[in-house]
C-alpha positions, -999 to +999 in steps of 0.1 A: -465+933-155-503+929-158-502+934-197-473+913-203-491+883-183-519+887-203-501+887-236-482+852-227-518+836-216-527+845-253-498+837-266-502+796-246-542+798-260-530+801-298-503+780-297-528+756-279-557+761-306-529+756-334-517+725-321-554+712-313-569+723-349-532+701-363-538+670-345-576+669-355-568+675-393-541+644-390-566+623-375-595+630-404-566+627-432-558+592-415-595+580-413-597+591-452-573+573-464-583+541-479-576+505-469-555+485-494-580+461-516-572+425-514-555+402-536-571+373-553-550+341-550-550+306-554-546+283-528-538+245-517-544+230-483-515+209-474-518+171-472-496+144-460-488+122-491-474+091-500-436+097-516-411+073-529-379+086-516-346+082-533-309+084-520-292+104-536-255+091-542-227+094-576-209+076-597-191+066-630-203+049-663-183+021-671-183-004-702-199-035-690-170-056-711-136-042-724-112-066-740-083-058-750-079-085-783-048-102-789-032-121-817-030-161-807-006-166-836+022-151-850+027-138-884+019-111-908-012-085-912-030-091-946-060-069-935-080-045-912-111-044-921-126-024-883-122+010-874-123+028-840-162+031-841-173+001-863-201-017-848-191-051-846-206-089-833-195-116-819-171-134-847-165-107-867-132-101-880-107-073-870-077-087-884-064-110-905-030-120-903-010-142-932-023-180-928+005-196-955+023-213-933-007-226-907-023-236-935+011-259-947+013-276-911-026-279-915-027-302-944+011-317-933-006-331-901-041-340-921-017-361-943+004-380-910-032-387-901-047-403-928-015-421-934-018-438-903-055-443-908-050-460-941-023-482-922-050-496-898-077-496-921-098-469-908-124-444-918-127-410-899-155-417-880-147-455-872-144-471-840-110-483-836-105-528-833-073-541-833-088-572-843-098-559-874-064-543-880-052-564-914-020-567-900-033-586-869-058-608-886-028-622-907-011-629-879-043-643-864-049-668-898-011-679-892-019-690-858-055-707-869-033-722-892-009-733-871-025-748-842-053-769-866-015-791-881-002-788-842-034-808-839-036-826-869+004-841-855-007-845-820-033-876-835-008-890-855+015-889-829-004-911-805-006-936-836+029-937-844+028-925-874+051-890-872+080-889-849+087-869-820+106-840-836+083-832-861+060-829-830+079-807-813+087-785-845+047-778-851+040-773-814+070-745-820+052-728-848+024-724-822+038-706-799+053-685-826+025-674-844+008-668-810+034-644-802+032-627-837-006-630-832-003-610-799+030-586-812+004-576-842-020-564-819+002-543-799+017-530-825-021-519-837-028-506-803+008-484-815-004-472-839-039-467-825-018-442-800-003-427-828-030-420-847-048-399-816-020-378-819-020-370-851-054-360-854-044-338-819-020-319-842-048-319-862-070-297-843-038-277-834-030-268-869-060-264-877-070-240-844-037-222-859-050-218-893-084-198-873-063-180-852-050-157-885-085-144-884-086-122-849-124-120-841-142-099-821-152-118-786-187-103-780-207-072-796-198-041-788-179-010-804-141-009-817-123+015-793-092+011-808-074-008-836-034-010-826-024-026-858-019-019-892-015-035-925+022-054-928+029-047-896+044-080-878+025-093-848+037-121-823+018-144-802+000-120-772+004-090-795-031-065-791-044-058-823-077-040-812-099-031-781-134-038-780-161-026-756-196-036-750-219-005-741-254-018-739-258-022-712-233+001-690-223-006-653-227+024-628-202+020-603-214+039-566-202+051-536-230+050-510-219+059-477-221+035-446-247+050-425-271+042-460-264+006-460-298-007-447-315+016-477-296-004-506-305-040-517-299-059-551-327-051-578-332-018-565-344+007-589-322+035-600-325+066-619-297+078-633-284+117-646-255+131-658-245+166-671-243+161-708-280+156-704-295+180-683-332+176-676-332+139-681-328+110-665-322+077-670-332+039-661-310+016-638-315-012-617-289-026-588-272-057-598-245-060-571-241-045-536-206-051-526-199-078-495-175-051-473-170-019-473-138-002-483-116+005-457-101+036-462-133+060-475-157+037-450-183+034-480-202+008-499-194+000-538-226-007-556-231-016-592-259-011-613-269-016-648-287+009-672-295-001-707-281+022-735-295+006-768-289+040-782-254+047-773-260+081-758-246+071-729-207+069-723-181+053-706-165+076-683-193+098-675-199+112-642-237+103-628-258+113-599-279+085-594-313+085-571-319+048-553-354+045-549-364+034-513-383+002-502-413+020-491-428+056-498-429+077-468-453+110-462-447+145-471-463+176-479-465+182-517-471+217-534-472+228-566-437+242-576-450+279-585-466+282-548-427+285-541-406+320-543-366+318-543-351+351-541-310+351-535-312+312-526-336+314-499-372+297-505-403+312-493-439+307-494-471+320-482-496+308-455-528+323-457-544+327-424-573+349-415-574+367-448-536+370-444-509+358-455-477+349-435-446+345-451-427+311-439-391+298-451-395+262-462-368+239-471-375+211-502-374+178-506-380+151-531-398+166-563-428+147-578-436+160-611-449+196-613-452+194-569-425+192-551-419+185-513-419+211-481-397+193-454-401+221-434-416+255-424-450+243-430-476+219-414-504+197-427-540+215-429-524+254-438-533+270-470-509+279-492-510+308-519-505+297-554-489+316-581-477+346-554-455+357-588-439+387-566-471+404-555-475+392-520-456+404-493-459+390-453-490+407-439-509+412-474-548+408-475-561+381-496-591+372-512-590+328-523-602+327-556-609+288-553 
């Protein structure tokens, strides 16, 4: 019993030595090992900024005309010389229709006209006198005429020398050419009436003689031609569609709670996906009076030049309203921030540390864009962290 306690008590004093001698070699590997260097970074301190802010809404492009161009006469097509495409102006022709018979009742009513012109004896451009009317300044020299021998018999009758009758037969002839005087001129006044509506069918005829030529009603593009050469057109008939691109309308939808944020003139910038990467100029021309009823939003319009055509009617846009007034935010430069499976990080150095923090962006400015949260003014900020930084990792600010 003696020798076998005295085996285990050296038995407990190895074990004991071999656990001791263990635990002193882990602690001297540890204290060996050595500490990770630092990593040289570039940093930003983080500064309230002035922004502009923009609300971001969509919307289509529309053509800011489309007219849908119809023949005002009937007849025959003698000629197309548009295509879907051609560039056309104000005036210019898109079809020509047959003018043989306009141009008949034309010089027919040109002809009543001066007929009835040459009856009165008028020029074009004289003013009208039915005193000057030959036919009423006979009938005025009958009555001159008259009335002197009424008076020339009225003295001899108070000396006896004519008789009663032959009195009474000049004071007739009076009256008569007075009323011949008086049926001459409103028989000119007639003939005056007559004469304004002839040169009415005039301007008629002669608007039906221009209405062969179908013309374009403002510049723009052809969008369609609907007619073709000998085909028969009638009064109200389209022959082509025109639209005007430059500029286009940019109809939005901004929801009600933005109302107070949208006012006339307000800038816009416009993009669409058969551009990406670009944007493009607007400006608010109209902000509708009421809202519509059933999707509770605000229609806005806007215009945005397009002297180069790239632009299209029909296009969906996403357009950005720029605010009144900037606001502040906290800008960084976009390579301080790390996106890995949709989630944005970025790293606060702190006490030769950094700390990683999940931010959320905002508006982008350039080659900075906005931290709306996860960060505060007056923290550093690693620059460039390009995978190599992990929360906890020593730094060394190179700047």
């Amino acid at each position: 019993m003696i020798r076998k306690r005295g085996f285990l008590v050296l038995g407990a004093a190895a074990i004991a030595a071999l656990c001791s001698t263990a635990c002193n070699g882990d602690k001297t590997s540890a204290a060996t090992l050595p500490e990770p260097a630092a990593v040289a970074v570039h940093a930003v301190t983080l500064q309230n900024q002035p922004v502009d802010r923009f609300l971001r809404v969509t919307g289509s492009l529309m053509a800011d005309e489309h007219a849908d161009v119809a023949a005002e006469t009937a007849g025959r097509v003698i000629a197309t010389p548009i295509e879907r495409g051609t560039r056309v102006t104000t005036g210019t022709v898109l079809v020509r229709i047959s003018g043989t018979e306009a141009d008949a009742q034309l010089r027919e009513a040109e002809a009543n006209a001066a007929q009835i012109e040459a009856r009165l004896g008028l020029s074009a451009n004289q003013p009208f006198d039915p005193i000057r009317v030959p036919e009423v300044m006979n009938a005025k020299a009958s009555l001159d005429w008259a009335e002197a021998e009424f008076n020339r018999i009225e003295s001899l009758l108070d000396q006896k020398v004519v008789s009663q009758s032959e009195y009474d037969q000049r004071s007739t002839q009076v009256r008569a050419a007075r009323q011949q005087y008086l049926a001459a001129q409103n028989s000119a006044q007639q003939s005056y009436r007559s004469l304004i509506a002839a040169r009415a069918r005039i301007d008629v005829a002669r608007k039906a003689s221009a209405d062969t030529s179908v013309r374009a009603p403002f510049d723009g593009l052809v969008a369609e031609r609907l007619v073709s050469i000998g085909d028969y057109v009638t009064r109200g008939t389209k022959v082509a569609a025109v639209v005007k691109i430059d500029p286009l309308r940019v109809e939005l939808t901004v929801p009600e709670q933005y109302l107070s944020r949208v006012s006339s003139g307000q800038a816009v910038r416009l993009t669409v996906d058969a551009y990406p990467g670009e944007t493009f100029a607007a400006k608010v021309r109209f902000v509708s009076p009421a809202l519509k009823t059933d999707q509770r939003a605000l229609t806005v319009e806007a215009i945005a030049p397009n002297a180069d055509g790239r632009l299209k009617p029909g296009l969906f846009a996403t357009a950005l309203l720029q605010e009144p007034s900037p606001a502040p935010a906290l800008l960084v430069p976009t390579s301080a921030i790390e996106t890995i499976a949709g989630t944005s990080r970025v790293f606060v150095v702190a006490g030769g540390k950094v700390e990683e923090r999940i931010v959320t962006m905002g508006e982008r400015v350039g080659d900075r864009i906005e931290l709306a949260t996860g960060v505060k003014a007056g923290e550093t900020v690693a620059v460039n962290p390009r995978g190599k930084l992990t929360d906890g990792t020593r730094v060394q600010l190179e700047n």
